[in-house]
DSSP file (Angstrom, degrees, kcal/mol; ACC not computed):
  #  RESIDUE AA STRUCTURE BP1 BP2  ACC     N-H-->O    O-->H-N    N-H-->O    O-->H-N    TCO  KAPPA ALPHA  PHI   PSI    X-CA   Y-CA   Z-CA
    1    1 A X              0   0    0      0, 0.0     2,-0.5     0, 0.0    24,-0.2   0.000 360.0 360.0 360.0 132.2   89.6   -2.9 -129.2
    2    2 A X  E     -A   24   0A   0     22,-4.2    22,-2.3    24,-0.2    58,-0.2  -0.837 360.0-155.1-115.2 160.7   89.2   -0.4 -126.7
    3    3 A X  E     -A   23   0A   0     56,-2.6    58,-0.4    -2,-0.5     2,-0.3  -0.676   7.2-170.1 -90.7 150.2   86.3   -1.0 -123.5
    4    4 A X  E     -A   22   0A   0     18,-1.0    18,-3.1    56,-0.1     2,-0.3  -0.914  15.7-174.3-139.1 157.2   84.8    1.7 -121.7
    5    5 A X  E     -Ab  21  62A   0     56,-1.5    58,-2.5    -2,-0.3     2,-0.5  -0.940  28.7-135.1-128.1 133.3   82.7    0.2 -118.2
    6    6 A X  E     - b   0  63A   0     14,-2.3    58,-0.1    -2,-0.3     3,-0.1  -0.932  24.9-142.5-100.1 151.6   80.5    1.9 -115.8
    7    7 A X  S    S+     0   0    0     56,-1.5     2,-0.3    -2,-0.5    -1,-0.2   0.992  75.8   3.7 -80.7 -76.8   81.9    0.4 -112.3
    8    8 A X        -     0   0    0     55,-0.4     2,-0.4    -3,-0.1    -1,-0.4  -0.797  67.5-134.0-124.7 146.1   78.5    0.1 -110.5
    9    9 A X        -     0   0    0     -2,-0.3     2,-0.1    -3,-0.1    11,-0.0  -0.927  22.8-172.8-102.1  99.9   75.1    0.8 -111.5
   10   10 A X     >  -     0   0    0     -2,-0.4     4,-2.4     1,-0.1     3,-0.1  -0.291  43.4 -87.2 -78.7 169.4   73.4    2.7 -109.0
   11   11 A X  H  > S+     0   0    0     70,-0.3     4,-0.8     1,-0.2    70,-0.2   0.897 125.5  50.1 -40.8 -45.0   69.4    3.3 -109.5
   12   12 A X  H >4 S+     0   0    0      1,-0.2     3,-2.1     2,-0.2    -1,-0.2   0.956 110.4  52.1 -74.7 -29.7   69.4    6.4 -111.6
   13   13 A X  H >4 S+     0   0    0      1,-0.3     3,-2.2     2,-0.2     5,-0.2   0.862 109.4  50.3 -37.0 -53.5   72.0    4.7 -114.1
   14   14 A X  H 3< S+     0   0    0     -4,-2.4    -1,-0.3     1,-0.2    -2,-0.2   0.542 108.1  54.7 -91.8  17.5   69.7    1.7 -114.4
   15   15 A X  T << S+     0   0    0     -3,-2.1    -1,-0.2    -4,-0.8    -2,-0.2   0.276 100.6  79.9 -86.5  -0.6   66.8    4.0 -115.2
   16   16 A X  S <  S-     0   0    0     -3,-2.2    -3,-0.0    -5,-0.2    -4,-0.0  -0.454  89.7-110.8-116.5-167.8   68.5    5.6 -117.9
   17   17 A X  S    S+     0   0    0     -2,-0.2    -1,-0.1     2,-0.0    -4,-0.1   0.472  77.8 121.2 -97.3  -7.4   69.4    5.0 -121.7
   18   18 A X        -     0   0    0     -5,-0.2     2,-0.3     1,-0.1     3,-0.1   0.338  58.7-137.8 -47.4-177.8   73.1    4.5 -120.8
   19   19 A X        -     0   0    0      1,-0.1     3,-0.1     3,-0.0    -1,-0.1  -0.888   6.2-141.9-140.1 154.2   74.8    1.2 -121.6
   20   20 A X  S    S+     0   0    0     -2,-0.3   -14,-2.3     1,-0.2     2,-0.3   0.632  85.6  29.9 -50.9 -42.1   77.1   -0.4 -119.0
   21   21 A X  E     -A    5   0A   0    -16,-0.2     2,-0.3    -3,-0.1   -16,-0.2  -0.982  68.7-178.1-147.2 141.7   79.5   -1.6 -121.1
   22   22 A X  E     -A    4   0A   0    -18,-3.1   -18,-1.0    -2,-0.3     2,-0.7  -0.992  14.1-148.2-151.3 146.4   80.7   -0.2 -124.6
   23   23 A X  E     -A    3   0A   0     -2,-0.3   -20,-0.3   -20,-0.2     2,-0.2  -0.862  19.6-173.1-105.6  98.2   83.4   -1.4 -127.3
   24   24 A X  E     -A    2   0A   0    -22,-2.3   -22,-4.2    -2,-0.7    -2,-0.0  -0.753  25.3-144.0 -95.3 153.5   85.4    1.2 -129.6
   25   25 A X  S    S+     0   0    0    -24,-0.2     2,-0.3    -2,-0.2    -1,-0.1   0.721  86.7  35.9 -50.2 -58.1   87.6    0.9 -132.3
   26   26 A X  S  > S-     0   0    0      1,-0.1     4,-1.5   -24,-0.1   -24,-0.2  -0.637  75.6-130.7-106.6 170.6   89.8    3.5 -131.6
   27   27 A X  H  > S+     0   0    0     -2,-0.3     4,-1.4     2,-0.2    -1,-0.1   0.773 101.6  63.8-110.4  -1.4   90.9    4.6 -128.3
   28   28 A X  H  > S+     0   0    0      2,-0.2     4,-0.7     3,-0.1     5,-0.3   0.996 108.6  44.2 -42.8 -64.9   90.2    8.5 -128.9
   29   29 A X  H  > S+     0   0    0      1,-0.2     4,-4.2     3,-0.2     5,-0.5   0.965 110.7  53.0 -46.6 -57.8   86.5    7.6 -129.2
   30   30 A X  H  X S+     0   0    0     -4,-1.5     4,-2.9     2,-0.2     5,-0.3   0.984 117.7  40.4 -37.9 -51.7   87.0    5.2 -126.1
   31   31 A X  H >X S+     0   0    0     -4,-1.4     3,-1.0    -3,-0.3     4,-0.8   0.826 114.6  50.1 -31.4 -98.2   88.5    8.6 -124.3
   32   32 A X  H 3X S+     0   0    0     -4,-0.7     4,-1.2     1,-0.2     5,-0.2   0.497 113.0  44.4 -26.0 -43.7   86.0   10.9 -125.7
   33   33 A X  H 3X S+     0   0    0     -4,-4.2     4,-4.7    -5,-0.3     5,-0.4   0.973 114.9  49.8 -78.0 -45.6   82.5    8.5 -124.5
   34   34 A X  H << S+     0   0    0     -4,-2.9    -2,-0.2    -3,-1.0    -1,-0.2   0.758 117.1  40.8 -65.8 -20.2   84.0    7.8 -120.8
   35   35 A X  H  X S+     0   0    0     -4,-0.8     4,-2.7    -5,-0.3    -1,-0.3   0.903 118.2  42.9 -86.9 -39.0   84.6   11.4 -120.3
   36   36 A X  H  X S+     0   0    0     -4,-1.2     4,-2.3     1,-0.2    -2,-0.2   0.901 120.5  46.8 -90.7 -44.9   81.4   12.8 -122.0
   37   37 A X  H  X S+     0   0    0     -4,-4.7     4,-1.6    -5,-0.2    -1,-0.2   0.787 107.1  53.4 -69.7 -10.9   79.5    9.9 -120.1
   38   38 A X  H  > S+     0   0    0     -5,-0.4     4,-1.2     2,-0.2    13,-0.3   0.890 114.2  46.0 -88.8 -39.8   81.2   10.5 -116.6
   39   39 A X  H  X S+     0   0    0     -4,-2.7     4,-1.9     1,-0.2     5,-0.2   0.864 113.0  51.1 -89.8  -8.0   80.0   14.5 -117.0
   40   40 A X  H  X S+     0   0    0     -4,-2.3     4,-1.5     1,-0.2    -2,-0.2   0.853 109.0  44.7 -84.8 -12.1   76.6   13.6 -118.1
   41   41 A X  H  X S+     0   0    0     -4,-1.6     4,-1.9    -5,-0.2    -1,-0.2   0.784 114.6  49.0 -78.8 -17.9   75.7   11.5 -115.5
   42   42 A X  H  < S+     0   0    0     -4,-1.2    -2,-0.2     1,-0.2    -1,-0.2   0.750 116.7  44.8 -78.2  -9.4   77.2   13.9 -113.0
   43   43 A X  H  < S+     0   0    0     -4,-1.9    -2,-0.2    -5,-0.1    -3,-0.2   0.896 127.5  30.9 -84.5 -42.9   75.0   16.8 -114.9
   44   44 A X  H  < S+     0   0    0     -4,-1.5    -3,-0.1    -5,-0.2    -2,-0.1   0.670  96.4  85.2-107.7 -29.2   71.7   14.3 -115.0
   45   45 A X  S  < S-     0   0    0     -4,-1.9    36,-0.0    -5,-0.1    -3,-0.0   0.049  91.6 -97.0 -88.6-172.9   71.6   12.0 -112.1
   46   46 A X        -     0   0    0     34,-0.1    30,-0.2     1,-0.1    31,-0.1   0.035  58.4-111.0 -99.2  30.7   70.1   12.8 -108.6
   47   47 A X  S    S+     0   0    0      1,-0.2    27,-0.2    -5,-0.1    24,-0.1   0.433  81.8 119.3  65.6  -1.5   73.6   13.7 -107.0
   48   48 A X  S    S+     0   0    0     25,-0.1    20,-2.5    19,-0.1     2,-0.3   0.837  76.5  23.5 -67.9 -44.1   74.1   11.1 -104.8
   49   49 A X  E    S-C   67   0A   0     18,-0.3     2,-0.4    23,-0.1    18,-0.2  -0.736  76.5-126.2-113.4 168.3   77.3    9.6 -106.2
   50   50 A X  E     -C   66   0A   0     16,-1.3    16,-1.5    -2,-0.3     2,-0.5  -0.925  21.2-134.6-103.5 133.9   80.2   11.4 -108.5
   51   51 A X  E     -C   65   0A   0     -2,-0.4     2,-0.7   -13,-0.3    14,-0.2  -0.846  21.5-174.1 -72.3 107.8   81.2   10.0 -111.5
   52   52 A X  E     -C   64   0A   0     12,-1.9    12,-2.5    -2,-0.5     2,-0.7  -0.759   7.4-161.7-109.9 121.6   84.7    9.7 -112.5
   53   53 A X  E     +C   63   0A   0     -2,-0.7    10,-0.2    10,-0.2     2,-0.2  -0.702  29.5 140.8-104.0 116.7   86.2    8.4 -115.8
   54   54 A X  E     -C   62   0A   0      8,-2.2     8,-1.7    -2,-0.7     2,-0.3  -0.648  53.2 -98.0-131.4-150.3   89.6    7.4 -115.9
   55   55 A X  E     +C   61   0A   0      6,-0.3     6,-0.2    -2,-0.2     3,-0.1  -0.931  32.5 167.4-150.6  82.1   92.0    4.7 -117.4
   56   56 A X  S    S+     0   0    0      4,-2.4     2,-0.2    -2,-0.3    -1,-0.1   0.903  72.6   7.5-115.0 -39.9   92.7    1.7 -114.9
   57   57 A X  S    S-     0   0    0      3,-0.9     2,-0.4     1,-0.0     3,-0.1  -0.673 101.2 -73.2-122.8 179.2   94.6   -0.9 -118.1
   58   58 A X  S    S+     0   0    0      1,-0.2     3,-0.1    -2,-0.2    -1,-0.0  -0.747 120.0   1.6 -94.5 141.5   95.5   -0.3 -121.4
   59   59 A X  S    S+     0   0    0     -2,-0.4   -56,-2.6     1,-0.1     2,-0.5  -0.093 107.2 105.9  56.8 -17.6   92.1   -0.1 -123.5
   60   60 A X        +     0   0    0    -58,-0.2    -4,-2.4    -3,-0.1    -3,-0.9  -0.703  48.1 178.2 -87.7 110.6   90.2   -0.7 -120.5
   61   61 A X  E     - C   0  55A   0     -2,-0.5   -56,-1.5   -58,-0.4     2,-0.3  -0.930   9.0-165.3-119.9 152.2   88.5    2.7 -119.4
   62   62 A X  E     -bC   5  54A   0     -8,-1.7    -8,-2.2    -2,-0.5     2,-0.7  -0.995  20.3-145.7-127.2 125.7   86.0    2.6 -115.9
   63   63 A X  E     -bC   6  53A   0    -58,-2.5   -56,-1.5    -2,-0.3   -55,-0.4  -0.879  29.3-156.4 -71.3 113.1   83.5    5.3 -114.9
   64   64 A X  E     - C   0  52A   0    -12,-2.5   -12,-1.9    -2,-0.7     2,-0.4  -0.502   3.4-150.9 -77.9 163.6   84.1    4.7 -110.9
   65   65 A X  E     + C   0  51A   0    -14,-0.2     2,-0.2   -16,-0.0   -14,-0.2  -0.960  19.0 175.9-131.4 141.9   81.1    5.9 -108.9
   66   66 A X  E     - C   0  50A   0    -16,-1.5   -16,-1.3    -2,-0.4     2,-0.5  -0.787  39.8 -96.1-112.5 159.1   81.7    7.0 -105.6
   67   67 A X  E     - C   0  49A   0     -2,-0.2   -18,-0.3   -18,-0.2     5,-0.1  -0.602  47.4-113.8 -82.8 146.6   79.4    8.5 -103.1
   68   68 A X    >   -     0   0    0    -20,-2.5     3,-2.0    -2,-0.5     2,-0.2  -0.375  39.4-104.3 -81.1 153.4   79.5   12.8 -103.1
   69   69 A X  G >  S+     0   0    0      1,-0.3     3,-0.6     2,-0.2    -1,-0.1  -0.446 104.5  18.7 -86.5 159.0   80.9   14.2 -100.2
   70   70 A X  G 3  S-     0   0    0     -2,-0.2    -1,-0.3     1,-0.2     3,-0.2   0.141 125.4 -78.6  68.3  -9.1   79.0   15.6  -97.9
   71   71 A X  G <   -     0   0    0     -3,-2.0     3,-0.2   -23,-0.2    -3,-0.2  -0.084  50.9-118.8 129.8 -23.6   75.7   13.6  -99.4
   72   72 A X    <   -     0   0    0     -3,-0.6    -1,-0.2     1,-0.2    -3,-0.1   0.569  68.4 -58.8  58.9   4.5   75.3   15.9 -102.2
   73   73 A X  S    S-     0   0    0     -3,-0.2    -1,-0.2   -25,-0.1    -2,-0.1   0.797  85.9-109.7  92.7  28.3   71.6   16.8 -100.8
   74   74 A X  S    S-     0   0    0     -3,-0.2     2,-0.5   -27,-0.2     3,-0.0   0.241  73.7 -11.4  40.9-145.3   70.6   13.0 -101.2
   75   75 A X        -     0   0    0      1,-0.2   -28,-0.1   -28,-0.1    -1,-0.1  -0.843  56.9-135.1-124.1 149.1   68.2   12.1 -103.8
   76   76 A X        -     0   0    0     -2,-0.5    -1,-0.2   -30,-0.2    -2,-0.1   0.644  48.3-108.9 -70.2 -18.2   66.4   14.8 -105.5
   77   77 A X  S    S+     0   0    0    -31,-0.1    -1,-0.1    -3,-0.0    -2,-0.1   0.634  81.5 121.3 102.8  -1.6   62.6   12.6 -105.1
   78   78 A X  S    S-     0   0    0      1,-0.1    -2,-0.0   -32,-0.0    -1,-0.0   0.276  84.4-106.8 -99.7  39.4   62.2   11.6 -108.6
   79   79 A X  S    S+     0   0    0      1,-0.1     3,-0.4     2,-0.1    -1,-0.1   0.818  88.2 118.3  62.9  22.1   62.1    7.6 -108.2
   80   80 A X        +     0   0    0      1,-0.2   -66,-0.2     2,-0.1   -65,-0.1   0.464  66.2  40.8 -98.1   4.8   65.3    7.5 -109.6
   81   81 A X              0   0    0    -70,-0.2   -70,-0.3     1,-0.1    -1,-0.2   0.400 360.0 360.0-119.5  24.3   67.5    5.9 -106.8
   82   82 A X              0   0    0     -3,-0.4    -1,-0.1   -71,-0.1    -2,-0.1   0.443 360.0 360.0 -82.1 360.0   64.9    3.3 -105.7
């Protein structure tokens, strides 16, 4: 079984359809969702944090969120980081 985790939920994450936590079979799929989820939240969210997917144990995959440097132009105003 492989995990994939978002680290921290910041506001726009817990406004959205995402799941926290997800279980694959195989660990391509595991790959393939943490990567796909890590660029859509950086594509979708209000820019405040970066989204990173990597690998931290074996089966165990983490989106980290960090804050973006320089501020990333703070949050865009649509009630999503409240």
């Amino acid at each position: 079984m492989f995990n994939v985790q978002v680290a921290l939920e910041c506001g726009c994450f817990r406004k959205s359809e995402y799941e926290r936590e997800k279980d694959f079979e195989k660990r391509d799929d595991a790959v393939l969702y943490s990567k796909v989820l890590a660029e859509l939240m950086n594509e979708e969210f209000c820019k405040a944090h970066i989204f990173t997917a990597k690998e931290v144990d074996r089966g165990q995959f983490v989106i980290a969120v960090n804050d973006r440097p320089g501020g990333g132009g703070g949050c865009c105003g649509g009630g999503h980081c409240d």
